[in-house]
N, C-alpha and C positions, 0 to 999 in steps of 0.2 A: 116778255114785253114786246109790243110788237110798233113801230112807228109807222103810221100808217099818213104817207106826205098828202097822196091826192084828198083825203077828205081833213089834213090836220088835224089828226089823232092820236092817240095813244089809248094802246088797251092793252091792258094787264092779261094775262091768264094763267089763271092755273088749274089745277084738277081736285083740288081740295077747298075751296072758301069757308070751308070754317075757319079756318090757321091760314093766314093774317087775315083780320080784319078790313076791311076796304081803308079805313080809316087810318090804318098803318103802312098798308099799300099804297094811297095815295101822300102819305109824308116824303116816303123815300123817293118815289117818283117825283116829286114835284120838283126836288131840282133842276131835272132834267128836262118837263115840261116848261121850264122858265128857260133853260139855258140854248137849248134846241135853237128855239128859232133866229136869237141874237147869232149862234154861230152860223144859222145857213143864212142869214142877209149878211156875214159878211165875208164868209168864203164859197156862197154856190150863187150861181147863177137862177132867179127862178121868176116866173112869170107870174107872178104875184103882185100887186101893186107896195111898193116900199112901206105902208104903216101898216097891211097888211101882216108883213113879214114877220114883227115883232108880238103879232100874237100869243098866248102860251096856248099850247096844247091842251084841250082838254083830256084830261086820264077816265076812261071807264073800264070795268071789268067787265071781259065775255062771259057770259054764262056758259059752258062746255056742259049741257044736259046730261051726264058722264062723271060718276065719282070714280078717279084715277090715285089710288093710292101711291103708286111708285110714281115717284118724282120725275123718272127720265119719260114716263108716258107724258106731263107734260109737254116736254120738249118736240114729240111725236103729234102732239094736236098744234102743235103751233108750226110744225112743220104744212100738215094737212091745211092748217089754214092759209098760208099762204104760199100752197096751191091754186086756194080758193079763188084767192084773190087775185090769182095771177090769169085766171081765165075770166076773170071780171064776176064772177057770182056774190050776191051779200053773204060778207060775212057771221052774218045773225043765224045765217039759213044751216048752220051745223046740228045733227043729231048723228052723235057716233056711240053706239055700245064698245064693252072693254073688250070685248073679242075683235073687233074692228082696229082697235085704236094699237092692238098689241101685233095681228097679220100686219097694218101699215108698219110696225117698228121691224116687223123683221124682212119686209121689202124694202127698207132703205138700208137696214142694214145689210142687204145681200148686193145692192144696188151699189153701196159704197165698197163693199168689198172688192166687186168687177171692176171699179176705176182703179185698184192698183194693179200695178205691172209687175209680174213674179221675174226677179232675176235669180239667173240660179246660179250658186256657188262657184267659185273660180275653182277652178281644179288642182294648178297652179300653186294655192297658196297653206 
């Protein structure tokens, strides 16, 4: 799930849309699309006009042109997209095949490994 502020959004994704149905994707989400905005008018700061604020989000699911059986490949397109989104590109503009979407899983995963710090054993103990 991804909340997307500037355009007051919510979009789902996953890699499988047959299993759940939108219809059951948007039950569970809908809480949150109600409750979202009442919590940021009243703990964030934003440049919205006040009746604005209380909007609900509407929920849509991205279409990810890519059937992703393994579940954590989700987590890796939603990664990608918000990339996307962080250089300002529309998010609709995605066509990733599973050879694509599985190199990005294993470049974050090598990415994340370089940010830890190897300590090496106390000798000592």
């Amino acid at each position: 799930m991804i909340v997307y502020f500037p355009m007051w959004v919510i979009y789902v994704v996953d890699a499988n849309q047959t299993c759940p149905p939108i219809s059951v994707v948007k039950d569970v989400v809908n809480p949150i699309s109600i409750m979202m905005p009442h919590m940021i008018s009243r703990f964030c700061l934003t440049s919205r006009p006040r009746e604005l604020n209380y909007l609900v989000f509407p929920i849509s699911r991205l279409d990810i042109p890519v059937l992703l059986e393994h579940p954590g490949y989700a987590a890796v397109v939603v990664l990608i997209l918000l990339e996307i989104a962080a250089v300002g590109k529309p998010l609709i503009d995605l066509a990733l095949t599973k050879e694509e979407v599985h190199v990005a899983a294993e470049n974050y995963a090598i990415s994340t490994l370089g940010m830890f710090k190897v300590v090496p054993p106390n000798p000592a103990v």
